[in-house]
N, C-alpha and C positions, 0 to 999 in steps of 0.2 A: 469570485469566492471559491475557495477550494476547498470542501470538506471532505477530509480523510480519516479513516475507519480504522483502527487499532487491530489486527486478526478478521478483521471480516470479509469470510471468502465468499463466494460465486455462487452459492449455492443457500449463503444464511440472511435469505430474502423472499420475501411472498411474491418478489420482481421475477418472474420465470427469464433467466437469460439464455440459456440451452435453449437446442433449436432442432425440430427433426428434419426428417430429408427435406422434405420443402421449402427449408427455412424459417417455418413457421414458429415461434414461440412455444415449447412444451413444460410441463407444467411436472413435477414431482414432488415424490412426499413432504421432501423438504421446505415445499414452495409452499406446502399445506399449511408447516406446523409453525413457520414464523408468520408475524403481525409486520408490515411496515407500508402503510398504507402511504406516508408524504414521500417514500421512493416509490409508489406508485403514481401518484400524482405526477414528479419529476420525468418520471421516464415518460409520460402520455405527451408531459410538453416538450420532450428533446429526445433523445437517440441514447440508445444503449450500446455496449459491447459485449456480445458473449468471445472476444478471443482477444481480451486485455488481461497484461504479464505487469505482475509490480518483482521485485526481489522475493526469494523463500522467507526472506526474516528480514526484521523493520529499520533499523539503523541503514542497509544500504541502498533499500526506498527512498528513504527519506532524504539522503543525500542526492540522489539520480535526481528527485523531482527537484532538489534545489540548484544543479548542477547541468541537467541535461543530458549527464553521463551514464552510461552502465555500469554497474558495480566493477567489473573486472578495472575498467578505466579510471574511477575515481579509487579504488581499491580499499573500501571502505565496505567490505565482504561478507563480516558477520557482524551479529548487532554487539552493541559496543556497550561493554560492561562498564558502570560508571564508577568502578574502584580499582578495576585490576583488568590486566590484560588478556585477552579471550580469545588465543588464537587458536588455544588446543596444543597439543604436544607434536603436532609435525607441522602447526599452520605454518606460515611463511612469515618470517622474523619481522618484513619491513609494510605488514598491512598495515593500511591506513586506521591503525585505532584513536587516534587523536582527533577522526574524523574530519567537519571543515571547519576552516581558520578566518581570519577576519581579512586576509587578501583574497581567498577566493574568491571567483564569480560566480555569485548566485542569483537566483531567480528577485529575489525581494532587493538584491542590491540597487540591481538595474532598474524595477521599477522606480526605488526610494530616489535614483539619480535624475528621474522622468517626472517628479514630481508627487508619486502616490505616495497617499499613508499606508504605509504597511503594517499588516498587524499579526501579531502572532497568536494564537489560544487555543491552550492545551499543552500538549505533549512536545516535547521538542527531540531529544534523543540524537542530538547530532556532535555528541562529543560527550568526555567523560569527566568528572569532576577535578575542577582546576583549569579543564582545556578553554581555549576559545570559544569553542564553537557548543558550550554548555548553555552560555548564554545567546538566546537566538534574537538579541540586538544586535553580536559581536556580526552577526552574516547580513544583516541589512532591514532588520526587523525595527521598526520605530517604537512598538508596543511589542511587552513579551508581559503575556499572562498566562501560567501556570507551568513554563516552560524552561527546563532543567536538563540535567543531565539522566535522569531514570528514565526507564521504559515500563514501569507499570506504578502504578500509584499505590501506596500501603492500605487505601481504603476506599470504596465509593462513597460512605458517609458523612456526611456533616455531623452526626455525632460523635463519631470519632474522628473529627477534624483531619478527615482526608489520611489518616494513616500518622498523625503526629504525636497524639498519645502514646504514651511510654503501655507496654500489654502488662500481663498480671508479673512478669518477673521486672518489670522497672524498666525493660528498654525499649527505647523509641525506633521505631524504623527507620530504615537507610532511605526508604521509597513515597515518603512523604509529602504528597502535592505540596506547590512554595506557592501562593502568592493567594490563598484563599481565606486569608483569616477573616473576616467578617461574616465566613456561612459555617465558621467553626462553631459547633455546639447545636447546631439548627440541623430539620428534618432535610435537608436541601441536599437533593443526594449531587453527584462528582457534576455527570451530565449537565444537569440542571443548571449547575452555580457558572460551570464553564459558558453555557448558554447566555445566559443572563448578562455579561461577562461581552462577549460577543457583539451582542445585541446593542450594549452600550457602548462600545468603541463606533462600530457600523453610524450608529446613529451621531458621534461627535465629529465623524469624519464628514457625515452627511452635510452637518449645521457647519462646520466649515468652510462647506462647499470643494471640499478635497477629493479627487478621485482615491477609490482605496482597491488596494488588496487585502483580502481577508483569507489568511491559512490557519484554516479551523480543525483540528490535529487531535480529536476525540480522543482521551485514553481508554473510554470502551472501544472493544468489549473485550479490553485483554485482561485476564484472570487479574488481580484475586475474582471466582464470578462469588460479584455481592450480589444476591436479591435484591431488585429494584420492588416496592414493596405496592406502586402503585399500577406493578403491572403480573403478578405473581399468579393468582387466579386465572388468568389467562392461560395456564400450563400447569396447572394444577392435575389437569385431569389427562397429560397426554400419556402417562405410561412410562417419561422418560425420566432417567436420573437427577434428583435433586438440581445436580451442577449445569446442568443440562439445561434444566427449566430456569435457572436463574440466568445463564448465558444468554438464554431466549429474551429474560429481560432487558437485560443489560440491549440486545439488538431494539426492543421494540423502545425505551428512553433515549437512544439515538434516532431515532426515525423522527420520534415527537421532537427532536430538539430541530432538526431539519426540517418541518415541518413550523416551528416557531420562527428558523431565519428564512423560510420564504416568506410567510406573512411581514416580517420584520421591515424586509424588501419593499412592499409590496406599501405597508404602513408609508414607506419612508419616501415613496413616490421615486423607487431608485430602479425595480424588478428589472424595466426594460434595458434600461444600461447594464447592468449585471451578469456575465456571465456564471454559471455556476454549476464546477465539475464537484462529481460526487463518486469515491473510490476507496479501494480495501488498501491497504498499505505491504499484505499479504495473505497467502491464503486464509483457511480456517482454522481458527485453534478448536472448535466447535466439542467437548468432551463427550464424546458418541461413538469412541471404538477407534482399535488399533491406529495407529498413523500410517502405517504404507496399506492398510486395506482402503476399499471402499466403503467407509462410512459417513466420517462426520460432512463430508463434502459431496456426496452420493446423488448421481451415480459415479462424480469423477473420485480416480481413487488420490488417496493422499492427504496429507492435511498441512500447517503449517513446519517451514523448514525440511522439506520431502523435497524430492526430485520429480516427484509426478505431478501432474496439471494440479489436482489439488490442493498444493503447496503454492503455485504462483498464478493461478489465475484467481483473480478478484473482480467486484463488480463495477462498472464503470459508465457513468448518467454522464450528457454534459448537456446541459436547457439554457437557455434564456430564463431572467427573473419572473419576464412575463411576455408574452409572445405580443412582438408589433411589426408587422412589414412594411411598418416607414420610418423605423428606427433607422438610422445611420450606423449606428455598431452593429445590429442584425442584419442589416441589406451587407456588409462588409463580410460578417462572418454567418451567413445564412445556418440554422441547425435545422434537421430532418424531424420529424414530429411522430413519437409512438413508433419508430423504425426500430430495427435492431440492423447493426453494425458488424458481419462476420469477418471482415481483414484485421489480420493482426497486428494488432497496438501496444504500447508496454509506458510503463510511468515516464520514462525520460522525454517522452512526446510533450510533456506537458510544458513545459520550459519554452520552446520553439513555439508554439500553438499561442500560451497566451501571449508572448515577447512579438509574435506577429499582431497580434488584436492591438496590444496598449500600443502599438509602431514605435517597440523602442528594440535597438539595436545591438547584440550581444557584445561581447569584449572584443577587440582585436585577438586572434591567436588561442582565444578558448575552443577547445575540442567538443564539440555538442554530434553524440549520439544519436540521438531524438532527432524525426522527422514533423513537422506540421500536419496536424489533426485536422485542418479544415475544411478537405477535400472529403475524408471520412464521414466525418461531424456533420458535412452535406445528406447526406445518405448514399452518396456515391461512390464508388471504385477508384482505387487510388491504382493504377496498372505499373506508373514508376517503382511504387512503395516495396520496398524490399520485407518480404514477408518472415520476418527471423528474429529469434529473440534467444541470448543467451545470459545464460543463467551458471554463475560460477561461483561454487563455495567452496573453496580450499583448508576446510574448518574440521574441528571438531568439540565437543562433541554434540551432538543435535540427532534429530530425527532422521537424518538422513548425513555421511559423512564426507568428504575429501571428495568433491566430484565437480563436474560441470555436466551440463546439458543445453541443447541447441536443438530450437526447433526452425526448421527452416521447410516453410511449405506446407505440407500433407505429414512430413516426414519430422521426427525427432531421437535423439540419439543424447543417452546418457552414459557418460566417462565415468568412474569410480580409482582413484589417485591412490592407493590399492582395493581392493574388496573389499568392502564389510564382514568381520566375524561377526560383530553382533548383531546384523540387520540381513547375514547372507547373501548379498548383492554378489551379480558377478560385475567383471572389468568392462565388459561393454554391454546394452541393453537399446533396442530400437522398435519403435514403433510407428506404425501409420496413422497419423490422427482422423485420416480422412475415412479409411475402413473401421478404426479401431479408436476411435474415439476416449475410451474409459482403459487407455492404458493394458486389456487384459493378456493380449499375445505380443509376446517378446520375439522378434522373428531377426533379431543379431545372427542366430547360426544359419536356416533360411535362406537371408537377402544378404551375404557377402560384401557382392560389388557395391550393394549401397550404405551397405556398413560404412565399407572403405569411404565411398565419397562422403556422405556425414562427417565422417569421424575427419578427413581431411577439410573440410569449410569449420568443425570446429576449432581444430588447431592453425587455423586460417584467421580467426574471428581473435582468438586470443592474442596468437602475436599481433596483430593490428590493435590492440589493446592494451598492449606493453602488461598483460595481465602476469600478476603473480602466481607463484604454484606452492604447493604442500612440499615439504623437505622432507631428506632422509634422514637416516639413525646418526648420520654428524650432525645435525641442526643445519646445514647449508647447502648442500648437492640438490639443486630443483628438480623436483619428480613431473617432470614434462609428459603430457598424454603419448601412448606409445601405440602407432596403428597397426591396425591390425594386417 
């Protein structure tokens, strides 16, 4: 069971995943003022990451995790507008906006070829209206419940049916949850219905007796933030912005709904077979201050679609349904209990990790980025594990513009495909995550030689990735990173 988080970064969790010197678990403001007590639970029974990368923005998460791939390799870069094409005015003519197709190789194909029910609920976002991959049967889904081409839903209410109601001038939204009319008109807010939704697939796969996969694709907590109405008072009195205090709920109705599919689990006499990852899709949309500062994701600076940790790292549970040392799936894939995880991981791990559990075999000739979790997932040191994760948005316009970044080690290093006038950026920016954790000193002019080496492993990384680039004032001449 994979349940993933719409904007929810590293930081929008009462789960402390930052760590001070000793490794130990530390604990900040932010850890105060959210509620999520069934990711507390989760993590007490499995292992955390504090230095898991998904993409800056959701569309090419979402692909890597079905894929295996890194965004630059599947090319599917920024998130994919479901009416028109969004590469921005220098992006690169031949990105993947079509997303994926009904030949590719995906995580739910392979399963579905192995025999599980696959089931899809929620958000799907892997293609634009008309495309293949709009519908996520077309990729290997056997169930698709609520899953389209938008990336945010016109409503969390059930009394306004999900965003289907025409507003006060007569027009209906474009972004309209599809497949939830029975809780239309009803207090039942987005969460909820999706859960329920869930719950019921889980349980008919059970009574089958069908092994299942379950990809549970939250459209919280990404804006519109509706007030979730049974959890408001709980942030009533923090001092912060309206949108703020509804974003908080919007977090704390996901936690309860993950909280209702362990029980569901646990109901179903299924927990112990059940693997169950639990992850952000990307950083924090969190509305708490500027996006390249330190705020909404505090102390990392950044927030979603940034260049900075606060943009791509998210949080990352993976437990057993229910802890048994004479299970046969847990003696195979043994997890750490209450541990936290510091080697770095990134979404396309996810693909290889479970395709090794369910022991079914990827395609001939598919390219898979992603390395096997389950040495991590141990509690142990992976020493092979190549410590690197790059991150490439040839896009505009967003929070952050035309750039790639690679962090490889201690060390990370941000390209900008030219500068930012509107964000100020210069052309190159480097940091030590090991001394300088929170992004604050930019030491490019400084540390030279390790400019140079960064900046040569990232144009290393890229061509190895057949990655695309931002174009000039023709629309065609490639703006290749140029070292220093």
């Amino acid at each position: 069971m994979v349940v993933l988080v719409d904007d929810m970064g590293i930081m929008d969790t009462s789960v402390p995943f930052l760590t001070d010197a000793a490794g130990e678990p530390k604990r900040y403001p932010l850890n105060d003022y959210y509620r999520t007590p069934s990711m507390e639970r989760l993590a007490k029974q499995g292992i955390r990451f504090n230095n898991f990368y998904a993409m800056n923005v959701c569309s090419p998460t979402r692909c890597s995790i079905m894929t295996g791939q890194n965004g630059a390799r599947h090319r599917t870069t920024q998130w994919i507008s479901p009416a028109n094409n969004n590469r921005g005015p220098s992006g690169p003519p031949a990105w993947n906006w079509a997303g994926l197709k009904k030949n590719d190789v995906t995580l739910p194909r392979l399963l579905q070829s192995a025999g599980y029910r696959t089931i899809h609920v929620g958000k799907g976002h892997f293609g634009p209206n008309g495309s293949e991959g709009e519908d996520p049967k077309n990729i290997g889904f056997d169930v698709n419940i609520a899953g389209r081409a938008i990336g945010s839903p016109g409503s969390y209410y059930g009394k306004q049916n999900y965003g289907s109601l025409p507003n006060k001038n007569g027009k209906r939204s474009g972004n309209a949850v599809f497949g939830l009319d029975k809780y239309h008109g009803t207090d039942t807010f987005l969460t909820d219905a999706l859960t329920s939704e869930a719950k019921r697939e889980v349980a008919a796969a059970v009574k089958a007796e069908k092994p299942f996969f379950l990809y549970f694709a939250h459209y919280a907590v990404h804006s519109p933030f509706n007030s979730d109405p049974r959890f408001a008072a709980n942030y009533a009195n923090s001092g912060k912005p309206a949108n703020a205090q509804a974003f908080a709920t919007l977090i704390e109705g996901m936690d309860q709904s993950l909280g209702q599919m362990l029980d569901e689990l646990n109901a179903l006499g299924v927990a112990e077979n059940t693997l169950v990852v639990f992850l952000g899709d990307n950083g924090s949309d969190a509305p708490l201050g500027p996006e390249h500062d330190v705020a909404c994701a505090a102390p990392l600076r950044g927030k979603k679609g940034t260049h900075y940790e606060g943009g791509m790292r998210v949080p990352f549970i993976a437990a057993w349904g229910k802890a048994d040392a004479k299970n046969a799936f847990q003696q195979q894939l043994p997890i750490a209990t209450g541990k936290i995880q510091p080697q770095p991981a990134a979404v396309y791990d996810l693909f290889p990790t479970i395709l090794e559990l369910a022991q079914v075999k990827s395609a001939e000739g598919h390219k898979v980025d992603g390395t096997s979790l389950a040495t991590l997932i141990s509690g142990k040191a992976d020493p092979k594990r190549e410590e690197s994760f790059l991150m490439h948005f040839p896009h505009s316009p967003h929070r952050s513009e035309y750039f790639t970044s690679l962090r490889q080690g201690d060390w990370k290093v941000i390209y900008h495909y030219p500068p930012s006038k509107k964000f100020g950026t210069k052309r190159y920016e480097l940091y030590n995550l090991k001394t300088d954790p929170f992004e604050s000193q930019d030491v490019a002019k400084s540390q030279p030689a390790e400019l140079q080496r960064m900046m040569a492993l990232l144009v290393e990384k890229l061509t190895q990735q057949q990655a695309l680039y931002p174009v000039g004032e023709d629309g065609m001449t490639e703006l290749k990173p140029l070292l220093p």
